[in-house]
C-alpha positions in Angstrom: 0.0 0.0 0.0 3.1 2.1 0.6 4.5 1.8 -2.6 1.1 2.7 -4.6 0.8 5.7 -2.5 4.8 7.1 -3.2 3.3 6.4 -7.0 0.7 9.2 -6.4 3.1 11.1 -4.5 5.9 10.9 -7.4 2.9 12.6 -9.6 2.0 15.1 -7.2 3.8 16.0 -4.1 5.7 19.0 -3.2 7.0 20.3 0.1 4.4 19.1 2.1 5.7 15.1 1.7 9.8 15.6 1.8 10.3 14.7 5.2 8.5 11.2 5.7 8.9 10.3 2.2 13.1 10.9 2.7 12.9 8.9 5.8 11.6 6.0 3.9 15.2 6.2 2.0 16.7 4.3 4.9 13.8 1.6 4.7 14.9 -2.0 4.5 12.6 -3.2 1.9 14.1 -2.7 -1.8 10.8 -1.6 -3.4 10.0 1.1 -0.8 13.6 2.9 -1.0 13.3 2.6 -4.6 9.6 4.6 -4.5 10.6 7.3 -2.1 13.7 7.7 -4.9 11.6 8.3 -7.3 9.2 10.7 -5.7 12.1 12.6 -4.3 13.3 12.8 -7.8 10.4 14.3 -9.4 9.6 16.7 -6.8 10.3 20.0 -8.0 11.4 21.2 -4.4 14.6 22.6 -3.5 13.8 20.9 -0.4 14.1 16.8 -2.2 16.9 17.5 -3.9 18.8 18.5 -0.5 17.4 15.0 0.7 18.7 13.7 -2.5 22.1 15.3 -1.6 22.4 14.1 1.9 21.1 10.4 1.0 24.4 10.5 -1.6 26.7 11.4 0.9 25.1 9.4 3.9 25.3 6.0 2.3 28.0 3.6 1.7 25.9 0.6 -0.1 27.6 1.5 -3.8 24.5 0.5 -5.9 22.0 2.7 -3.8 24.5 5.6 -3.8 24.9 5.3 -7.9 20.8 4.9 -7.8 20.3 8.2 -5.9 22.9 10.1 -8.4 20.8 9.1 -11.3 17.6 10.5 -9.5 19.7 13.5 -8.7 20.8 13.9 -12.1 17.9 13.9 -13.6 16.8 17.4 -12.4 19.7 19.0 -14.7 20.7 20.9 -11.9 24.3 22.4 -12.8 24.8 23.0 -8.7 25.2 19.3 -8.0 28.2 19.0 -11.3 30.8 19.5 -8.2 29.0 16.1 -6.4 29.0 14.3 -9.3 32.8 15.1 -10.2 33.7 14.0 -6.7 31.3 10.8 -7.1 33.2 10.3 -10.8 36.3 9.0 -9.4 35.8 6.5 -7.6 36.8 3.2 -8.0 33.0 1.3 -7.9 31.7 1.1 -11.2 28.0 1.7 -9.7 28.8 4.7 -8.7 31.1 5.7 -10.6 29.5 5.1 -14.2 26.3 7.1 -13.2 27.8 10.2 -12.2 29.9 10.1 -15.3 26.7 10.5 -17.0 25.2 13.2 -14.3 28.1 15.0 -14.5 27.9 15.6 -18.6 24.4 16.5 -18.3 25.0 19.2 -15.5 28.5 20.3 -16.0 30.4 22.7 -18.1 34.0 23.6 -19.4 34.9 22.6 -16.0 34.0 19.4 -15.8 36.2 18.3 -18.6 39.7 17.9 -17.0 37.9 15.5 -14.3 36.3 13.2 -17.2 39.6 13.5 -19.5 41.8 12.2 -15.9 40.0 9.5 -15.7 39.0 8.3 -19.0 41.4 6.0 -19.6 41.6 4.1 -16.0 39.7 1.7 -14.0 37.3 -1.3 -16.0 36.3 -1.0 -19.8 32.9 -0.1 -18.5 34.3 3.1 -16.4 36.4 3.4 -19.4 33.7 3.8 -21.7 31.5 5.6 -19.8 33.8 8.6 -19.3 34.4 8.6 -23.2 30.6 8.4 -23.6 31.0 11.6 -21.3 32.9 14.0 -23.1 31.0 13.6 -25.8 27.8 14.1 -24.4 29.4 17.1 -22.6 30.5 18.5 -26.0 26.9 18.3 -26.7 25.9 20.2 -23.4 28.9 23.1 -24.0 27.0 23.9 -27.6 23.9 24.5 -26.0 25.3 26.3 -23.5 27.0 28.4 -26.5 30.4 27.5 -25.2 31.1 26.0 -28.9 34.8 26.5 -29.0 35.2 24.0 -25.6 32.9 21.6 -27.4 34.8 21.4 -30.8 38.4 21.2 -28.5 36.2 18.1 -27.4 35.2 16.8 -31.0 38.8 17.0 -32.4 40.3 15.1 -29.8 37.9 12.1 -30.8 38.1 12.3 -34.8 40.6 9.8 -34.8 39.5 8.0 -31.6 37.5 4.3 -32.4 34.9 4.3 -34.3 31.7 5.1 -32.4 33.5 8.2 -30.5 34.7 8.8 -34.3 31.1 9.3 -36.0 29.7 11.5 -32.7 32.6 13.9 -33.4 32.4 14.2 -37.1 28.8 15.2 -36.4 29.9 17.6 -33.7 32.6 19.3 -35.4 29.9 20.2 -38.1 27.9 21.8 -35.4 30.9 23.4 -33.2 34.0 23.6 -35.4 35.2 26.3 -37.5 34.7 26.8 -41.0 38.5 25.3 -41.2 37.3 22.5 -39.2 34.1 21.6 -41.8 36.4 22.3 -44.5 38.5 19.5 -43.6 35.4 17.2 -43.2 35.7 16.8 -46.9 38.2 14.9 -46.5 36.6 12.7 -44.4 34.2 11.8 -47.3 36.9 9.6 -49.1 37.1 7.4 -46.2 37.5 4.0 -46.4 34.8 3.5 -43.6 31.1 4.1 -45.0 30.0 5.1 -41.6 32.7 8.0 -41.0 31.2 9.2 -44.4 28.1 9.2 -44.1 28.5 11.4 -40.2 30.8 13.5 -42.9 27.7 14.1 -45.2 25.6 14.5 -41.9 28.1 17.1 -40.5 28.3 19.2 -43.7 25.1 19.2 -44.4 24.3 21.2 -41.4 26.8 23.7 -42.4 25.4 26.0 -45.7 27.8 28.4 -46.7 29.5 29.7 -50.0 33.0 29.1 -49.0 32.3 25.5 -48.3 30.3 25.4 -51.5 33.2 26.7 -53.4 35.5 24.0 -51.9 33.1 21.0 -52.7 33.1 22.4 -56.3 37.0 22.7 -56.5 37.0 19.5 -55.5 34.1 17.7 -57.4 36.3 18.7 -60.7 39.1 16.9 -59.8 37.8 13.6 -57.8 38.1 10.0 -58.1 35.2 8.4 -59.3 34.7 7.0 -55.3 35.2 10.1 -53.8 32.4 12.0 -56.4 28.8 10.4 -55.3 29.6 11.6 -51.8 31.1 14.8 -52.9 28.1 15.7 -55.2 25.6 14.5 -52.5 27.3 17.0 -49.9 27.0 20.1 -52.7 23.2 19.2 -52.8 22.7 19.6 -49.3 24.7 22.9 -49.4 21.3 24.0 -51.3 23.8 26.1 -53.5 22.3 27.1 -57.2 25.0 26.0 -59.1 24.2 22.3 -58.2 21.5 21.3 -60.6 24.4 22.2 -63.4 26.8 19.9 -61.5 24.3 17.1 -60.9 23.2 17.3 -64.2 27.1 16.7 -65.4 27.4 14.0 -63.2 24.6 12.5 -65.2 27.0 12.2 -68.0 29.9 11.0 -65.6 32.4 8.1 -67.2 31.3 6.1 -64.0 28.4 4.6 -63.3 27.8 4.6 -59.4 28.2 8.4 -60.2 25.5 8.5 -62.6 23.4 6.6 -60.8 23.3 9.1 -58.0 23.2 12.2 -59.8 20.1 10.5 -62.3 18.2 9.7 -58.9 19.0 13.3 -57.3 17.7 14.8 -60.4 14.6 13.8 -59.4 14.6 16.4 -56.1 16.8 18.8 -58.6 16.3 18.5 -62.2 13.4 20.3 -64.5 12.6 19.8 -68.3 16.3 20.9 -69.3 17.7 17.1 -67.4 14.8 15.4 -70.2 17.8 14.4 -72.8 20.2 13.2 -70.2 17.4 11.1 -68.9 16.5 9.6 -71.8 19.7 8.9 -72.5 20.3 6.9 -70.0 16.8 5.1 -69.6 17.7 3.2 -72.8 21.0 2.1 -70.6 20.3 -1.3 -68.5 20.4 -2.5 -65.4 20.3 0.1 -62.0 21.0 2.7 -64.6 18.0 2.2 -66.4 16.0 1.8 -63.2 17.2 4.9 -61.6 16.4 7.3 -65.0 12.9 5.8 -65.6 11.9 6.7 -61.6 13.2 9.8 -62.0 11.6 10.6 -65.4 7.9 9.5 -63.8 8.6 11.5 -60.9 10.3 14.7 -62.6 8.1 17.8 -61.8 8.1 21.6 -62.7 7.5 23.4 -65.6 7.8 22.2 -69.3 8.6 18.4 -68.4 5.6 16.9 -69.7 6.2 19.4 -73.2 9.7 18.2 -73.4 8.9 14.5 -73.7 6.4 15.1 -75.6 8.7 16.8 -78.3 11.0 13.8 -77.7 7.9 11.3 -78.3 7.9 12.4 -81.3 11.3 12.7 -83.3 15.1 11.5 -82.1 16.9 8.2 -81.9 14.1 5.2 -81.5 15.2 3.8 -78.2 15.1 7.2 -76.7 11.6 7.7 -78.1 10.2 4.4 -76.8 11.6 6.0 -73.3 9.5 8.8 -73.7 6.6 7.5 -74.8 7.0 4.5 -71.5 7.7 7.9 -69.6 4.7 9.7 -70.5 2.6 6.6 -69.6 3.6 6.4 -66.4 2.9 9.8 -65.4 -0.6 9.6 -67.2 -0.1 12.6 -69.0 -3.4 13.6 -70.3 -2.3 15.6 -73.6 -0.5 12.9 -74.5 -3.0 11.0 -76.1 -3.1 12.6 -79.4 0.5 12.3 -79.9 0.3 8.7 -78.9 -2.2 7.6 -81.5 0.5 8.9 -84.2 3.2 6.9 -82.7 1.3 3.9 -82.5 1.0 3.8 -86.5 4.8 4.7 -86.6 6.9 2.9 -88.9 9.2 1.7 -86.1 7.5 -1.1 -84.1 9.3 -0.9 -81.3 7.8 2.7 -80.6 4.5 1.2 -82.1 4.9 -1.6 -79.2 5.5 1.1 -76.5 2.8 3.8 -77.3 0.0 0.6 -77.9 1.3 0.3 -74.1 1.1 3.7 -73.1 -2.3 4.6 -74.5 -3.4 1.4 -72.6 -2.5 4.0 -69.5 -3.7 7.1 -70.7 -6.3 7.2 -73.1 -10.4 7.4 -71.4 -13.2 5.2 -73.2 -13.5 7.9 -75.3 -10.9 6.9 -77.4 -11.7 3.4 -77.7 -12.7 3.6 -81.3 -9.5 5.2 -82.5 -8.0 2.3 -80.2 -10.5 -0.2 -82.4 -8.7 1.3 -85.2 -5.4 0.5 -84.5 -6.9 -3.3 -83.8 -8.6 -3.6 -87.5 -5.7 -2.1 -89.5 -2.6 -3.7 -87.4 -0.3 -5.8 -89.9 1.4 -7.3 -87.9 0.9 -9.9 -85.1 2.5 -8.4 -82.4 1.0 -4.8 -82.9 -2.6 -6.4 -82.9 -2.0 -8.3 -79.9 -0.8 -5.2 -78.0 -3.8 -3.4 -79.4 -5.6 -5.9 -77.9 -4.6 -5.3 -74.7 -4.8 -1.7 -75.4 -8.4 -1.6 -75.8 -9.0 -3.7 -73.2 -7.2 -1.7 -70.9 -9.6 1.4 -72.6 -12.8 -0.5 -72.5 -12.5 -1.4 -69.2 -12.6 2.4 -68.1 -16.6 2.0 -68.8 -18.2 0.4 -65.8 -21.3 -0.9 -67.9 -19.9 -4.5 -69.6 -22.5 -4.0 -72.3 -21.6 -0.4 -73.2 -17.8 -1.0 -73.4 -18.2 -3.6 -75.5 -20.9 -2.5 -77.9 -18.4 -0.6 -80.0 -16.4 -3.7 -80.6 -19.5 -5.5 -81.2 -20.4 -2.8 -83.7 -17.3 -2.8 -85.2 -17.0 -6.9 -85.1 -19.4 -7.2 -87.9 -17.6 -5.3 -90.6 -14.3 -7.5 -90.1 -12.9 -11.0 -91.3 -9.5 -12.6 -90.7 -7.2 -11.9 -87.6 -8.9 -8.8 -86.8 -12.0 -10.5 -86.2 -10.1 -13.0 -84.4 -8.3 -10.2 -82.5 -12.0 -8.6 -81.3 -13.0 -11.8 -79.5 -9.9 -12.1 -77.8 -10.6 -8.8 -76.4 -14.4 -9.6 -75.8 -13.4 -12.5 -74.2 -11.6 -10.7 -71.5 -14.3 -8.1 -71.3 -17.5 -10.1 -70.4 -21.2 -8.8 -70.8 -24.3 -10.9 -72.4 -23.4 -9.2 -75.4 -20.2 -10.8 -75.9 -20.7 -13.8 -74.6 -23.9 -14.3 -77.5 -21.1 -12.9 -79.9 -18.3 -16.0 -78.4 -20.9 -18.3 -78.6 -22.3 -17.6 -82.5 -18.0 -18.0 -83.2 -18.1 -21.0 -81.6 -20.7 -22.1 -83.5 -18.9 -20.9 -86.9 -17.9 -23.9 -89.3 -15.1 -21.7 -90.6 -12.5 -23.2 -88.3 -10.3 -20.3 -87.5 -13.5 -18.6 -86.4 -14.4 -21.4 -84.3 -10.8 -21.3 -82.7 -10.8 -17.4 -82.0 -14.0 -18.1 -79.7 -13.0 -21.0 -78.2 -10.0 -19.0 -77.3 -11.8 -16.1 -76.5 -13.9 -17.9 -73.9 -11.2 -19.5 -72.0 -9.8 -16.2 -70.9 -13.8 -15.1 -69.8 -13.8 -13.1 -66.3 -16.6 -15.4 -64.4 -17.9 -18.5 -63.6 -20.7 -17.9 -66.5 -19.6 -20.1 -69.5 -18.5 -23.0 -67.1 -20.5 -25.7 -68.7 -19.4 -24.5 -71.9 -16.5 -25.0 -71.7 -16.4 -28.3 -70.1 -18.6 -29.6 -72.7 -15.2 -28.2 -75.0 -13.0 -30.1 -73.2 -15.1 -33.2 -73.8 -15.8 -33.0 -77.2 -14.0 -30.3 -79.4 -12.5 -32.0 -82.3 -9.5 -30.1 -81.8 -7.2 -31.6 -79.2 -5.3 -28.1 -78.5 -8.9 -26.7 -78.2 -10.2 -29.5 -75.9 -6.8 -28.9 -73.7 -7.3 -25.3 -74.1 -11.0 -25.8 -72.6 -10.3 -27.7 -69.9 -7.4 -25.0 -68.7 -10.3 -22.2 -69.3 -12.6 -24.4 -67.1 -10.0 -24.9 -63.9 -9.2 -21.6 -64.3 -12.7 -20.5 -63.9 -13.3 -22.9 -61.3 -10.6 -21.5 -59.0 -12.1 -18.0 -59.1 -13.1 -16.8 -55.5 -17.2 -17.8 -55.3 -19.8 -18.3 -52.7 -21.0 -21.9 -54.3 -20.4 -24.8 -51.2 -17.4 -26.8 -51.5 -18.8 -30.1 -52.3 -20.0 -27.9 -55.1 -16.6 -27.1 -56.4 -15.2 -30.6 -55.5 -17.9 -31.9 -57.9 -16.8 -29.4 -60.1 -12.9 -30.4 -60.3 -14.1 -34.3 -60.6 -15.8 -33.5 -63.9 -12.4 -31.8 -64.5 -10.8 -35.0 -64.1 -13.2 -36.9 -66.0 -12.6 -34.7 -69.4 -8.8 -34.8 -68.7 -7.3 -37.2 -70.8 -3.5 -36.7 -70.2 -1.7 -36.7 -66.9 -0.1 -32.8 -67.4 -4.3 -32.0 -67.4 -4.4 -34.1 -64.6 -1.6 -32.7 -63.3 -3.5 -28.9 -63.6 -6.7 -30.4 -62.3 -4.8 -31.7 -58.9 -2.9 -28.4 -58.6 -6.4 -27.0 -58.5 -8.0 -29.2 -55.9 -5.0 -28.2 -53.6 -6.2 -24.8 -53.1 -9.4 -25.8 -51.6 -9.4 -25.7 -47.9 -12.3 -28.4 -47.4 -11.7 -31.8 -46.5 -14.2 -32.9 -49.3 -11.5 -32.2 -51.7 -9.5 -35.6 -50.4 -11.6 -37.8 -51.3 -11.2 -36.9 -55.6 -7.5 -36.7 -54.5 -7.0 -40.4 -52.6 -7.2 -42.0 -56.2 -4.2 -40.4 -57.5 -1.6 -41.6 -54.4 -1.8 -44.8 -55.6 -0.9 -43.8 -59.2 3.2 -43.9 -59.4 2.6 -41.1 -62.7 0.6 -38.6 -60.7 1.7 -39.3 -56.8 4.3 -36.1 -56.9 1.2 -33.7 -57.7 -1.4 -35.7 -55.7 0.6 -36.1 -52.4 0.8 -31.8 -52.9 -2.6 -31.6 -52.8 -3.4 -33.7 -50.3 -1.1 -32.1 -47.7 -2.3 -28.4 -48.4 -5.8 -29.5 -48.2 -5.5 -31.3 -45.1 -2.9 -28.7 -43.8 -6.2 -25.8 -43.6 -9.0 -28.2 -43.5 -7.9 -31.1 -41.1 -10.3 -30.3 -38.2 -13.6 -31.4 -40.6 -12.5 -34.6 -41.0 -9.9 -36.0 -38.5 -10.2 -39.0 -39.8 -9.8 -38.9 -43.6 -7.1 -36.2 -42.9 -5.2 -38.7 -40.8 -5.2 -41.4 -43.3 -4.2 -39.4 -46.4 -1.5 -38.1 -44.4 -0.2 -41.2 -43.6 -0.7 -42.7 -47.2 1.8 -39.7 -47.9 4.5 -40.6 -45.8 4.3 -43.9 -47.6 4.1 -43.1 -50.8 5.9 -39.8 -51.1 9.0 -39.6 -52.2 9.5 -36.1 -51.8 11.3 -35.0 -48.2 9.3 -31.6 -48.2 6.1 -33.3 -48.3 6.6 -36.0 -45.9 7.7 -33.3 -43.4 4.6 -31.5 -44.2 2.6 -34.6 -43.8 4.3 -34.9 -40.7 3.8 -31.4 -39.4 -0.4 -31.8 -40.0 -0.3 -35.3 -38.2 1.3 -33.3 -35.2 -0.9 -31.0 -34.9 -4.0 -33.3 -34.7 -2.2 -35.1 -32.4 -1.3 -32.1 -29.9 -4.6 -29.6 -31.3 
């Protein structure tokens, strides 16, 4: 009861409670000492932090004395730096290491000849502590805008070990002297990534022309591993020159170099970096990567204008970058210029705008879209203006009305475009199409009949699912029949709210119309999704077949592994007929790990 009520009195007593609470310093139970510390210690009272005081100098129990420092110390009060300087030397490290800390938090130039006798004596601990010290000391002396003390500090540790190294690189860009910063420049060809990057922290916090100037005279004459950090530390220096320097660098004989500066220009460039950018987007690699970001991401004034004007004329490869660029940032007036492109003579820039409209355009252009479709030459331009116009149509919510202008134009076509337009409806969906899939199906021309076979497998939902089972029983065509069957698993696996004997019936029909093993092989990879004990029983079968017990076994262990519970019994039993048949190590452990689990639930 004690103890709860020194809680309350931590939060709110004053004068009133100093004397019985510092009389319960001296009590013999650990807790209530330890309360009446920490109510003395948040008192705001003169008053309890004299009984602070005398408690420090009336003990001799080392660990309570070092426990009343820290409560001392934590009032900041630079009165009590003389008791913690005497408390600093001595030879117990639990009193000693705490008022090592008290004293850098409450001391001043003073204090630093004590810490610097005895930094390098007594155990590694006291050792540290008293290095740990200084520098926190050095941070003290700059608040207290005593910043030539605290950068006498700093230099002493820029060649100390490596922790004490990094808090005074920082330090001297805080304290030191323009000389000092200067020098941190050096610092940045460093063999040790840390001390560089506490260099690039340092300098950054210094802005001034002189250092600006230096960075400069240096960039131009730099080794290739001393320019990224260089360049990095003129861009913190906010300096107006270093767009020009960046955008140099961008051009740099190296390629960690260019590779910075193209990812800076990001925060840096405008519409004048475009070129450069380009260039270097038809590079590979991180390259490649790192001028594509920065070309989606590139704001101000005149960017968007500047790739269009590249879109449109230069080298190929740096046109295909721009029209990819102008894509990705969705420019809106790009459109027009796009459709040219996508009738260009080159087909790689074809390719690229086909992709880029696919981004850009609304549903309003789906007809010049349609366009592209009817009059593409070549294969690969009508495939990708298949995808282009599905990517268009798809901007109109209504399946009917985003399809009724391929519908529309469907009836004035033969050949591959025709072809092309099912493949599209096909991924679309709406009644419309779906009447339009089935008439093709229908077709006795026989590359009619194949575009909507095709066409269906790639349909959105579970509508056509008898269909195409019924294909995968009885189409003439064996690639059709296979190409059914994948349409119908594929179908099957889509997230629906039908009960899972439902869809276990489904896959069993699956299997019935499968006529190889690599489409009994697809069906089995689809049963193992389910999470439904049901699904074991079309899977037992296939464990005892030596041609299909790889893919069966895999099913049967991630169906029982989520569905176990609903059939203990069946789940046990397949499990087992695993580890005897299996001869795979991943699924016997597997196997293993479900039959543990019922065992231990």
């Amino acid at each position: 009861m004690k103890v709860l009520l020194l809680r309350h009195i931590q939060r709110i007593g004053r004068e009133e409670v100093i004397a019985a609470v510092a009389a319960l310093l001296n009590d013999k139970n650990a807790l209530m000492r330890d309360a009446a510390r920490r109510a003395l210690s948040n008192n705001p009272t003169s008053t309890a932090a004299g009984a602070l005081r005398n408690a420090i100098e009336a003990t001799d129990d080392a660990a309570w004395k070092g426990a009343l420092i820290i409560a001392l110390a934590d009032r900041r009060n630079p009165a009590d730096a003389l008791l913690f300087a005497k408390a600093a030397i001595s030879t117990d490290d639990a009193v000693r290491v705490p008022a090592l800390v008290a004293l850098a938090h409450t001391g001043d130039a003073t204090a630093l000849p004590v810490l610097a006798a005895i930094r390098d004596t007594g155990s590694d601990a006291a050792k540290a502590a008293a290095n740990d010290a200084c520098l926190l000391l050095a941070d003290r002396l700059i608040t207290m805008d005593q910043r030539p003390a605290a950068a006498n500090i700093y230099r002493e540790y820029l060649f100390s070990p490596q922790r004490y190294r990094y808090a005074a690189i920082i330090g001297i860009g805080v304290a030191g002297t323009d000389e000092d910063v200067v020098k941190l420049l050096n610092v940045l060809s460093d063999k040790d990534p840390q001390a560089r990057g506490a260099a690039l922290q340092a300098l950054g916090r210094r802005r001034d022309p002189a250092l600006a100037n230096e960075i400069v005279a240096r960039l131009a004459k730099a080794e290739a591993t001393a320019k990224p950090w260089l360049l990095r530390a003129f861009v913190d220096q906010n300096d107006k020159r270093a767009k020009k320097s960046v955008l140099d660098a961008a051009s740099d004989a190296d390629e960690t170099v260019r590779i910075l500066a193209l990812t800076t220009l990001a925060r840096l460039g405008d519409a004048s970096a475009i070129p450069v950018l380009l260039k270097s987007a038809t590079a590979k690699g991180e390259e490649q990567i790192a001028a594509r970001n920065t070309l989606e991401t590139l704001a101000g004034k005149g960017v968007d204008d500047a790739l269009l004007e590249r879109l449109a004329a230069g080298p190929v490869p740096e046109r295909t970058e721009a029209i990819r660029a102008v894509g990705a940032r969705r420019t809106a007036a790009a459109v027009a210029p796009l459709f040219t492109a996508a009738a260009d003579a080159d087909s790689a820039v074809r390719s690229e705008a086909l992709k880029s409209l696919a981004l850009v355009a609304d549903f309003d252009a789906l007809p010049r879209a349609l366009n592209l479709l009817v009059e593409a030459k070549e294969d690969a331009d009508r495939d990708q203006a298949v995808k282009a116009v599905v990517a268009i149509a798809r901007k109109n919510e209504n399946a009917d009305a985003r399809v009724a202008p391929l519908l529309a134009e469907f009836e004035h076509v033969q050949g591959p475009a025709k072809a092309a337009l099912l493949s599209a409806m096909g991924q679309l969906g709406g009644d419309k199409a779906l009447a339009a899939i089935r008439d093709a199906i229908k077709s006795t021309d026989e590359k009619t009949h194949e575009a909507g076979v095709r066409a269906l497998t790639a349909w959105p939902d579970t509508t056509p699912l008898d269909q195409l089972l019924s294909l995968a029983n009885q189409d003439k065509s064996n690639t059709l029949r296979v190409l059914a069957l994948r349409g119908y698993v594929r179908l099957v696996s889509l997230p629906s709210k039908r009960p899972a004997d439902e869809t276990v019936k489904l896959y069993k029909d699956a299997l019935a119309a499968a006529k190889r093993n690599d489409e009994r092989k697809l069906v089995l990879g689809g049963l193992g999704e389910l999470k439904d004990a049901k699904a074991l029983y079309a899977v037992a079968p296939f464990l005892s077949d030596q041609s299909l017990v790889n893919e069966a076994c895999a099913a049967a262990v991630k169906i029982a592994k989520d569905s176990w519970q609903s059939n203990k019994e069946l789940a046990k039993a397949m499990m087992n007929k695993v580890l005897e048949v299996s001869k795979n190590d991943s699924q016997k452990k597997s196997a293993k790990d479900v039959l543990t689990k019922m065992a231990n639930p």
